[in-house]
C-alpha positions in Angstrom: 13.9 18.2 1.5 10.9 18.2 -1.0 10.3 14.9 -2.6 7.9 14.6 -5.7 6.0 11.3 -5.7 3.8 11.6 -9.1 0.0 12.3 -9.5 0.3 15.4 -7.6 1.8 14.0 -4.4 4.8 15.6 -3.0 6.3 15.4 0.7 8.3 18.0 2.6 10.5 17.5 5.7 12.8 19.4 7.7 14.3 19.9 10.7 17.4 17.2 9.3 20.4 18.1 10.7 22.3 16.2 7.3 21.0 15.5 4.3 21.9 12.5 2.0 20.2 13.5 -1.0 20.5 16.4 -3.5 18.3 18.5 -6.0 17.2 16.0 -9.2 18.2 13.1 -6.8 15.8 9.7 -7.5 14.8 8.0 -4.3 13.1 5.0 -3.7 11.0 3.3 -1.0 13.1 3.0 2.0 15.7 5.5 0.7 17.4 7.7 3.5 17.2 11.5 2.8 18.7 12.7 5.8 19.4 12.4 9.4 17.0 13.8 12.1 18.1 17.2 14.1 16.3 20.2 15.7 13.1 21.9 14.4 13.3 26.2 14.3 11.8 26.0 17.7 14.7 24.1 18.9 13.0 21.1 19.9 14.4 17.7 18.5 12.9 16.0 15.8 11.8 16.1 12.0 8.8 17.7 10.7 7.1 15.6 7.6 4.0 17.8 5.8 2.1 15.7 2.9 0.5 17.5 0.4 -1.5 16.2 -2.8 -2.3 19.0 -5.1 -1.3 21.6 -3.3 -3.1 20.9 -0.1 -1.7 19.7 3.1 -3.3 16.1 3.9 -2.7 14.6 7.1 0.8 12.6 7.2 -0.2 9.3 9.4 -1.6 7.8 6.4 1.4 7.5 4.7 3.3 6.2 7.7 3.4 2.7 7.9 
């Protein structure tokens, strides 16, 4: 799931095993895009990349 959050910001994540959102769906703050599964390695969990601009930024500053 790519998510587009203006000014240049957009946030990937995989590794969901569902998803609860579609292409062109709006979300909002607190919004649930999908449900945690396995990564490619196998290993559970979700994988959250932040990039502004094109460039990966580290993710724990968006995590509250």
């Amino acid at each position: 799931v790519v998510v587009d959050h203006g000014d240049q910001y957009v946030s990937v994540y995989s590794g969901l095993s569902q998803m609860t959102v579609a292409s062109g769906y709006s979300v909002g703050a607190g919004h649930q895009l999908g449900t945690s599964g396995k990564l490619p390695d196998g290993e559970e969990g979700l994988y959250l990349e932040i990039r502004y601009k094109g460039q990966n930024m580290n993710p724990l500053s968006w995590i509250n």
